[in-house]
C-alpha positions in Angstrom: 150.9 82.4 53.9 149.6 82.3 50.8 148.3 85.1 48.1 144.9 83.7 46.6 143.7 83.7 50.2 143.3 86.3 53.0 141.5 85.7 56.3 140.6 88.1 59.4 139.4 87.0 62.8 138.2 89.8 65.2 136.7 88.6 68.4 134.9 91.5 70.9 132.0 93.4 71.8 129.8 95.9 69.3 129.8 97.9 72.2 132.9 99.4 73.8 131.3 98.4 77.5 131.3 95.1 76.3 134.6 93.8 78.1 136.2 90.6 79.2 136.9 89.9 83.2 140.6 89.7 82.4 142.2 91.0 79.5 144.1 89.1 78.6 141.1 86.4 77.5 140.2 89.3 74.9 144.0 89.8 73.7 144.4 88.1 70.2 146.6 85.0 71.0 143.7 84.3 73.5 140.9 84.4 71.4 141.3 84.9 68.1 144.6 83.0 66.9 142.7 79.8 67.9 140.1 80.6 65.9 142.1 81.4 62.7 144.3 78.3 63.9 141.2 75.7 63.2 140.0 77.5 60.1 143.6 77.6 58.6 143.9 74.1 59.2 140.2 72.9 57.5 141.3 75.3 54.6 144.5 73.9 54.4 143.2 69.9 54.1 140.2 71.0 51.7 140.9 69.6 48.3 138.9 72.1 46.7 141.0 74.3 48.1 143.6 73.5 46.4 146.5 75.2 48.2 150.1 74.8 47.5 152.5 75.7 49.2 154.5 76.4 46.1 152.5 79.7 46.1 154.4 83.1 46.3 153.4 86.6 46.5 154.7 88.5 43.7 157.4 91.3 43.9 156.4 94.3 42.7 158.9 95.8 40.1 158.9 99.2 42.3 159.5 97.5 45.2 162.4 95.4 43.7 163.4 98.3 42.2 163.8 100.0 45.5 165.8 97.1 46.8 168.4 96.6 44.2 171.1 98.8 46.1 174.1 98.0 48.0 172.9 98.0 51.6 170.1 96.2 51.1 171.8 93.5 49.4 174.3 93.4 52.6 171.3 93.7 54.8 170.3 90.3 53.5 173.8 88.7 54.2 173.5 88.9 57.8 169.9 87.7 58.3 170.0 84.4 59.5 166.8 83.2 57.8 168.0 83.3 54.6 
């Protein structure tokens, strides 16, 4: 993830009659991550892209506000992510 970019893939009809033989073709893994999957990937190489993965989306000081309390700081002690 990165915050100086933000991309959408939608994949359907215009029409709601417009529909796929089996669902599951028009489900999002099925047609649209692979999609977003190649274009991440060309972005990702492009040098004038210039992305870094040492990017971070910044905190806003209400939402940290919000977070500086005693259950949320023991919240974060049992996630195993972190």
């Amino acid at each position: 993830y990165t915050p100086v970019l933000i991309t959408g893939v939608w994949v359907g009809g215009d029409h709601p009659k417009v529909r796929f033989r089996y669902g599951g073709y028009g489900q999002g893994a099925a047609a649209a991550l692979p999609i977003w999957a190649r274009y991440m990937q060309k972005i990702y190489r492009d040098p004038l892209y210039k992305y870094s993965k040492n990017l971070s989306f910044q905190i806003p000081d209400e939402v940290l506000w919000e977070l500086d309390c005693e259950d949320y700081r023991e919240s974060r002690k049992r996630r195993f992510w972190h």
